[in-house]
C-alpha positions as a printed Julia matrix, in Angstrom:
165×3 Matrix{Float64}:
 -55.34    8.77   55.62
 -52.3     6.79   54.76
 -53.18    6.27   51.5
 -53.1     9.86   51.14
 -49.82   10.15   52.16
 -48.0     7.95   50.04
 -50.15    8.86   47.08
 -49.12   12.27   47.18
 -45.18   11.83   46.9
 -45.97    9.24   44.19
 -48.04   11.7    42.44
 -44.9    14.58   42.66
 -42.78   12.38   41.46
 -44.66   11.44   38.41
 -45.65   15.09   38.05
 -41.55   15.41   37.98
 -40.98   13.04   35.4
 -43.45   14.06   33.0
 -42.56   17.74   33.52
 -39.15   16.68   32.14
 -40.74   15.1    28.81
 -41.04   17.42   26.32
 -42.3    16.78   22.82
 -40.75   19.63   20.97
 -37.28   18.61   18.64
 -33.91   20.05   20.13
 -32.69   22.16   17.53
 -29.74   20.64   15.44
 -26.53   21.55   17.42
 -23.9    24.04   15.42
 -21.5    22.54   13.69
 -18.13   22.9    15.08
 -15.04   24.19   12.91
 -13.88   20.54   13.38
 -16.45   19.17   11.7
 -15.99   21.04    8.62
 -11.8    20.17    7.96
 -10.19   17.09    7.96
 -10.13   16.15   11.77
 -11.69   13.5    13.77
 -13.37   13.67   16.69
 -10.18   14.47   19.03
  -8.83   17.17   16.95
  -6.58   15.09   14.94
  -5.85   16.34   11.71
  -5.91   13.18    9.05
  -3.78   12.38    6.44
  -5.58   12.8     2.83
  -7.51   10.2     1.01
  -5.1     7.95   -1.12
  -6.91    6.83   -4.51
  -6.0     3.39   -4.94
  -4.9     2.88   -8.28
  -6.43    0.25  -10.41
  -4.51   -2.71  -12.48
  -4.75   -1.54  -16.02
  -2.95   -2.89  -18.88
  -1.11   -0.13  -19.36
  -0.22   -0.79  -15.6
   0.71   -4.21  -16.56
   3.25   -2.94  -19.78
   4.89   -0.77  -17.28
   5.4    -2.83  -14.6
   6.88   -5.21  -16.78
   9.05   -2.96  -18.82
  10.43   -1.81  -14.93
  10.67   -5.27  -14.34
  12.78   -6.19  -17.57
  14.95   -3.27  -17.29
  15.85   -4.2   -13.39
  16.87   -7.36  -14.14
  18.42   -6.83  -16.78
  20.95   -4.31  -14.42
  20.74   -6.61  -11.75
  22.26   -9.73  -13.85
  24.41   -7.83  -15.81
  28.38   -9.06  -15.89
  31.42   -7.33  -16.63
  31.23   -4.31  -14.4
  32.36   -2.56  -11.21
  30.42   -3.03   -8.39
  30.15    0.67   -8.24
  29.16    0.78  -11.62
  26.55   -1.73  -10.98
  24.9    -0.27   -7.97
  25.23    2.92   -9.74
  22.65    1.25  -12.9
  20.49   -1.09  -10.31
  19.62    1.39   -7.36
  17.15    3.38   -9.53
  14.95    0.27   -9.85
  15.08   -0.13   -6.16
  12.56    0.56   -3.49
  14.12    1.86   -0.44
  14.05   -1.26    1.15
  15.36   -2.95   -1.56
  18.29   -1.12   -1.86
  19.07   -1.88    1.77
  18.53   -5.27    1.1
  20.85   -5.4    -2.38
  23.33   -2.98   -1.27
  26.46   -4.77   -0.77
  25.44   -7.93   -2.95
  28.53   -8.98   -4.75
  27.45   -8.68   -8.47
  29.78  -11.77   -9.44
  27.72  -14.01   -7.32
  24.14  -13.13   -9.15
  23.06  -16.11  -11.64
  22.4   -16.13  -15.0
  21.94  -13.16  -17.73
  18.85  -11.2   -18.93
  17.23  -11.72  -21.35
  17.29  -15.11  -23.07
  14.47  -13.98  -25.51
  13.14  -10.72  -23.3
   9.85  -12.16  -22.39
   8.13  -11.46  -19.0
   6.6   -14.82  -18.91
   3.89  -14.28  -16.51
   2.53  -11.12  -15.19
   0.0   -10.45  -11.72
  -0.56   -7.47   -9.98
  -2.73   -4.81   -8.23
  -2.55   -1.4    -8.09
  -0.42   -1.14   -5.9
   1.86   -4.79   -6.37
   2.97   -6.64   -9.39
   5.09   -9.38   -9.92
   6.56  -10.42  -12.85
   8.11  -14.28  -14.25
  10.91  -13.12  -16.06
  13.79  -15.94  -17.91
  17.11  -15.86  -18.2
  20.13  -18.32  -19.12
  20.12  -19.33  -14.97
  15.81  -19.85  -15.22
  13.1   -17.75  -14.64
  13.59  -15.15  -11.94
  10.36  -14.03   -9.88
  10.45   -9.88   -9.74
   8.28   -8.18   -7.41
   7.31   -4.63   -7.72
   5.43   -1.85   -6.0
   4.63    1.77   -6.56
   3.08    4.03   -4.11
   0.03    5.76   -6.19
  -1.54    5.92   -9.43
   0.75    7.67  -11.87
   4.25    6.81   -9.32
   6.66    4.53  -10.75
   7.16    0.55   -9.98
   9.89   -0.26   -8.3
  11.69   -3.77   -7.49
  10.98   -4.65   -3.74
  12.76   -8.13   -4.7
  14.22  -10.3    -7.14
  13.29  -13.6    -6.51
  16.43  -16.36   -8.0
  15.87  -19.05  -10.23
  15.23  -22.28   -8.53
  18.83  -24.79   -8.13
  17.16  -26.8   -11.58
  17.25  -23.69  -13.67
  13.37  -23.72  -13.66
């Protein structure tokens, strides 16, 4: 008789456990309005895909022709500095202008363009730098834009080396 007696909670509690198996498929939970708008998971709206714009050749030209026209305000001689903030802060990033604000325009070498080649050109989509020479050397210029279609602007204008190189 005590085998009878521990069989038979034994025999409940697998009787419980199966009883809670169930072979038929929940059905597929409604979808909340979150899941159909732009929110994650904690209700968080998110920001909008950004298409990354490619590096094109066209991309290139224009990078280059912001480039040449930069420098060419940035070295230019003979003017007030109002005058010359007035002509370089359109080429500027935001942080660039910061950065170039109270630069003494006397004190920037050299004068664009010695023959108006960008020397060397690399980019991305969203970066491009361009090898640029002047009188003083060749001055590094570094651009970025913030989509496909925006327009490059000069983050920073990297000087000739001492040499002139």
């Amino acid at each position: 008789m005590p085998r009878a007696r521990i069989a038979a909670p034994s025999m409940l509690t697998l009787a419980l456990v199966v009883a809670g198996c169930t072979t038929t498929t929940p059905s597929e939970p409604n979808p909340s309005p979150a899941a159909t708008t732009d929110a994650n998971d904690y209700g968080a709206t998110l920001a909008p895909s950004i298409d990354s714009p490619s590096w094109e050749p066209a991309d290139a030209e224009r990078a280059g022709t912001e480039a040449a026209a930069a420098l060419t305000a940035f070295t230019r001689k003979g003017l007030s500095d109002d005058v010359w903030w007035a002509e370089l802060k359109p080429h500027l990033t935001n942080a660039a202008q910061e950065a170039y604000a109270y630069t003494d325009p006397t004190t920037v070498p050299g004068r664009y363009p010695t023959n108006g080649d960008v020397a060397q050109m690399d980019g991305s989509g969203f970066l491009a730098t361009c090898a640029i020479r002047t009188d003083a050397g060749t001055y590094t210029v570094r651009l970025s834009r913030t989509g496909t279609g925006d327009p490059w602007l000069v983050d920073h204008f990297d000087l000739p080396p001492e040499d002139g190189g």
